[in-house]
MIZAMI-523834 format. One line per 3 residues: their letters; for each residue x, y, z of C-alpha. Coordinates in steps of 0.2 Angstrom, whole numbers. Layout:
A) X,Y,Z ~ ...;
REM end
This chain:
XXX) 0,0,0 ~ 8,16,-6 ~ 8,27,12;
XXX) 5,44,1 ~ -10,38,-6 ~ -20,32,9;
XXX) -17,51,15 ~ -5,41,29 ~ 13,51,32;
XXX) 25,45,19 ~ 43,41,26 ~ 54,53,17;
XXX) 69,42,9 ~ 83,51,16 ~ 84,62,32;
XXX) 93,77,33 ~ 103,68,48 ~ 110,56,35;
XXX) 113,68,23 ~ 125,77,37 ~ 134,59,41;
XXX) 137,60,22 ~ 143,78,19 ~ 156,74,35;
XXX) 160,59,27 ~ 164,63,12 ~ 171,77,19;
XXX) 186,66,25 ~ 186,56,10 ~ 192,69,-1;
XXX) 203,77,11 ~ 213,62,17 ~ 215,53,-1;
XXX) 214,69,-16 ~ 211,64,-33 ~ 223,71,-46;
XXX) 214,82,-58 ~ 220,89,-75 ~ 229,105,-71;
XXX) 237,100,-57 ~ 256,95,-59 ~ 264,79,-51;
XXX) 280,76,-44 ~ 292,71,-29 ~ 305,82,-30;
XXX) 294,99,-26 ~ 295,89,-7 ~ 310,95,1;
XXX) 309,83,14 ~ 304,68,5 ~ 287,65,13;
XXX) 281,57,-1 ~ 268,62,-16 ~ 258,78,-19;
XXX) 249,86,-32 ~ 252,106,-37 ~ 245,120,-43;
XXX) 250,138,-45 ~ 258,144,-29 ~ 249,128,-20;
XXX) 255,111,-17 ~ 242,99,-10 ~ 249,84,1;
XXX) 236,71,3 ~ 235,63,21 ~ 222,55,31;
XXX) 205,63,34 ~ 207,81,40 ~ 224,80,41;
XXX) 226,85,22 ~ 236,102,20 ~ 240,114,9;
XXX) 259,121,6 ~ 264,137,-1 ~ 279,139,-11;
XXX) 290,153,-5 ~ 292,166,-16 ~ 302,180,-7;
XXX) 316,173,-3 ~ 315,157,-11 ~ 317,144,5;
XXX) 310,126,7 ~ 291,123,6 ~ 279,131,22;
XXX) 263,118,27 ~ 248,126,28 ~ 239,116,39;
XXX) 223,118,28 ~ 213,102,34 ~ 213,109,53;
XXX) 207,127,49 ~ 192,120,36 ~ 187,106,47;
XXX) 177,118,57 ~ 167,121,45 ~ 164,105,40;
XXX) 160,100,55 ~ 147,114,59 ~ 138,110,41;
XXX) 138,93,51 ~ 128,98,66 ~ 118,111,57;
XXX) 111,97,45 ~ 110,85,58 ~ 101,96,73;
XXX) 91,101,58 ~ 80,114,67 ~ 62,118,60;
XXX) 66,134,52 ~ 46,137,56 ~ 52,141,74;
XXX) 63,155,73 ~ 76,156,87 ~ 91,162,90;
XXX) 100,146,92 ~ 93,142,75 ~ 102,157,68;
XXX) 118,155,77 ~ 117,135,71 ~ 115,142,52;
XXX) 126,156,54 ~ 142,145,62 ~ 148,137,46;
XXX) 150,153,36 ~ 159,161,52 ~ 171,146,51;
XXX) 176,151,34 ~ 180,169,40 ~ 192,159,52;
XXX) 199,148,40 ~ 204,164,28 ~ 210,175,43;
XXX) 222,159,45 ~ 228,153,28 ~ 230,174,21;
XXX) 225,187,34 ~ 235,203,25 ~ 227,199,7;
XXX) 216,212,0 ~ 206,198,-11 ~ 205,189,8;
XXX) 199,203,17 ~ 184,207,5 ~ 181,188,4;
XXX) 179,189,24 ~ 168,205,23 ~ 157,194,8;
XXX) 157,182,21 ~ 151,191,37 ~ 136,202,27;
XXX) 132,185,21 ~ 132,179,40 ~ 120,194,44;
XXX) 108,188,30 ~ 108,170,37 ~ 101,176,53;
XXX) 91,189,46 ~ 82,176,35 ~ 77,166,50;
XXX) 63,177,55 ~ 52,182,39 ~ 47,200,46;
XXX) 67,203,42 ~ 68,197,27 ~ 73,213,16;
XXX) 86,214,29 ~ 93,198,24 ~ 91,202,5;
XXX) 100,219,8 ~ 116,208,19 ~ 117,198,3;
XXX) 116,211,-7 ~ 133,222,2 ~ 141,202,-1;
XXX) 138,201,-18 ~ 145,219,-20 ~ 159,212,-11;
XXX) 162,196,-21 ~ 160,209,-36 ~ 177,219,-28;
XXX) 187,205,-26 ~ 183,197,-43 ~ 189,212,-52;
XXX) 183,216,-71 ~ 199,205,-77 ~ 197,196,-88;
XXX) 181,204,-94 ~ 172,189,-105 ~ 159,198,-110;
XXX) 151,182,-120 ~ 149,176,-103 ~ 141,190,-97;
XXX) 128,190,-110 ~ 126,169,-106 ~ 122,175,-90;
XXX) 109,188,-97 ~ 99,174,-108 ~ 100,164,-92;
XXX) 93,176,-80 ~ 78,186,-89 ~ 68,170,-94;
XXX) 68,164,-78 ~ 65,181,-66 ~ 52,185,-79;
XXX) 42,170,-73 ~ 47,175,-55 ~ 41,190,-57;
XXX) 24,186,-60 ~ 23,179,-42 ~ 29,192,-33;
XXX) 24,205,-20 ~ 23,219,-26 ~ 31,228,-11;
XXX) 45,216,-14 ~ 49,218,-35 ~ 60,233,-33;
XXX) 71,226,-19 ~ 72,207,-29 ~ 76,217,-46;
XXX) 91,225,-38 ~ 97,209,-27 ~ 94,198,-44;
XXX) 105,213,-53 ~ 120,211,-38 ~ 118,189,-41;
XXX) 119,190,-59 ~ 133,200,-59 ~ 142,191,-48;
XXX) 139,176,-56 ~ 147,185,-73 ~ 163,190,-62;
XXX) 165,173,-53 ~ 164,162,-71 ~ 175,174,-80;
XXX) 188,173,-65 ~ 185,151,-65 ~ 192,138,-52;
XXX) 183,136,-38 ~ 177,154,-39 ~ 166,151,-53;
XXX) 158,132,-46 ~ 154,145,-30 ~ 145,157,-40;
XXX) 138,146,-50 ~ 131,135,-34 ~ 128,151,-27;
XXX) 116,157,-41 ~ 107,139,-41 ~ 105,143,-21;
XXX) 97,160,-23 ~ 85,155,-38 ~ 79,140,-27;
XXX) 75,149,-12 ~ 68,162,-22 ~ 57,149,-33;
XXX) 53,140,-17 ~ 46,153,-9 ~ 36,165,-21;
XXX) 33,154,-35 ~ 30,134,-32 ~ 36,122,-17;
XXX) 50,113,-21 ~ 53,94,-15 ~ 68,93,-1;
XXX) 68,114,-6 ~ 78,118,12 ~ 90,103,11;
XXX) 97,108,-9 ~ 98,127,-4 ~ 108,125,9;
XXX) 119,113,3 ~ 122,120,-11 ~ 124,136,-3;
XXX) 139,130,10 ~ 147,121,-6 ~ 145,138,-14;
XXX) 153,148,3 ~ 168,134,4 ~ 173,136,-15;
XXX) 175,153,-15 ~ 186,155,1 ~ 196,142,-8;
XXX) 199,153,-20 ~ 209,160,-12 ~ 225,151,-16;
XXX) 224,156,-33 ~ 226,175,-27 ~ 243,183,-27;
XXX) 245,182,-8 ~ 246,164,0 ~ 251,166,21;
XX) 264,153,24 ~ 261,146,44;
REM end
C-alpha cells in the first residue's frame, strides 16, 4: 500500500541527519586521499623533505593525508626557501563539522530562534576563520571575509520572515563584495551575455509571483547575483563552481518561496549554498598572496 495515497505520512527516503553523516563523510574522504585532476602537476622532487607524493598548482601544493589531516603548502616566493605547510585540513574542518551539526540538529526553520540562527550562521563564520588563517594581509581575503560576514548577517536575518529585506539587503553588500574581489579582469563579456539569456527568462516567470512591495528590492538583489555570477565564471576555479552554486541557491530559495514548493527545497539550498561559501574562500589560493604558517 503506497503510504501517500491512503493520506497516511510517507517516510521521506533520506533524512537530513543522513545527509549530514554523508557531507562529514565525504568530507574526510576527499581530504585524506585527493584525486589528481587535470591542471594539477605531479611530482616528488617539489617535497624537500621527501614525505612522499603531492599534487600542485600555481603557488599551492596539496599533500594528501588521512581525513582532515590534508594540508595545503605554499611555495615561498620572497626569498625562495624550502616549502611552508599550511595546515589547511585543521582550519576547514570547522566548517565541515558545523555543516555537520547544522544538517544534523536540523531545526524547523518554522520556529525562529536564535540558536537556529547561530546554528545556520556558524559554518560561514568558520570560513571567515579559516581565511584569517591561511592569508589574513590579502586584500582579495579581506573582501572575501567582509562577503562572508554580510552573508552571515543575511543568514540570521532570513530566519525570521518579518526581516527578510534585511537579509536580501546583507546579501546584497556580499555580492557587491564578491564583485570587488573578482575584479573586471578578464572581462568575457560572451559570458556576461550567457548570464543575461539565463537570467531574464527565468526572473520573468518569477516576477509574476511576486509581491509587489518586494519587486523593486528582488530586481536589484537579482542585478547584484547576476553579476556576480558574470565576475566569478569569468575569474574560473573554484570561484566560478561557487558562484555558480551560489546562483542555483538564490534561484531555489527564491522559486521555493514565491513561486511553487519545491521537494527537499531547504536541504538543496543549503547545501548548495555552503558548497557555494567553501569554493569561494578556496579561491583564495589562486590570489597573489598565500600566508605561509
Amino acid at each position: 500500500m503506497d503510504p501517500g495515497k491512503e493520506g497516511l505520512p510517507r517516510k521521506p527516503r533520506f533524512s537530513a541527519q543522513g545527509w549530514g553523516w554523508a557531507l562529514w563523510g565525504w568530507t574526510s574522504w576527499s581530504l585524506g586521499s585527493v584525486a589528481r585532476v587535470p591542471g594539477w602537476a605531479w611530482g616528488d622532487n617539489l617535497d624537500p623533505q621527501g614525505r612522499g607524493a603531492h599534487w600542485a598548482r600555481g603557488q599551492v601544493v596539496l599533500k594528501p593525508g588521512l581525513g582532515l589531516g590534508a594540508g595545503l603548502v605554499s611555495r615561498a616566493q620572497q626569498p625562495p626557501g624550502p616549502l611552508k605547510q599550511l595546515h589547511v585540513g585543521k582550519w576547514l574542518s570547522p566548517f565541515f563539522f558545523t555543516c555537520a551539526v547544522y544538517f544534523l540538529l536540523w531545526i524547523p526553520d518554522d520556529q525562529p530562534s536564535w540558536v537556529g540562527a547561530l546554528v545556520k550562521c556558524l559554518p560561514v563564520l568558520s570560513l571567515v576563520v579559516f581565511l584569517r588563517a591561511v592569508d589574513a594581509g590579502g586584500g582579495y581575503s579581506a573582501r572575501l571575509q567582509g562577503a562572508l560576514l554580510c552573508s552571515a548577517v543575511g543568514d540570521a536575518c532570513l530566519v525570521w520572515p518579518e526581516a527578510f529585506l534585511h537579509g536580501v539587503a546583507a546579501f546584497a553588500a556580499a555580492h557587491l563584495l564578491y564583485l570587488w574581489a573578482f575584479g573586471l579582469t578578464p572581462l568575457q563579456p560572451g559570458l556576461l551575455l550567457l548570464v543575461i539569456l539565463a537570467a531574464l527568462p527565468y526572473y520573468g516567470l518569477l516576477l509574476w509571483h511576486l509581491p509587489p512591495d518586494l519587486v523593486l528590492a528582488l530586481t536589484a538583489y537579482s542585478l547584484a547575483l547576476a553579476t556576480m555570477l558574470w565576475r566569478g565564471l569569468a575569474r574560473g576555479g573554484s570561484t566560478g563552481w561557487g558562484a555558480l552554486l551560489f546562483t542555483l541557491s538564490d534561484t531555489m530559495l527564491a522559486w521555493n518561496a514565491f513561486a511553487q514548493p519545491l521537494p527537499h527545497a531547504r536541504l538543496v539550498v543549503m547545501t548548495t549554498y555552503y558548497s557555494a561559501q567553501v569554493l569561494i574562500s578556496l579561491s583564495v589560493s589562486q590570489s597573489p598572496k598565500l600566508k605561509p604558517n
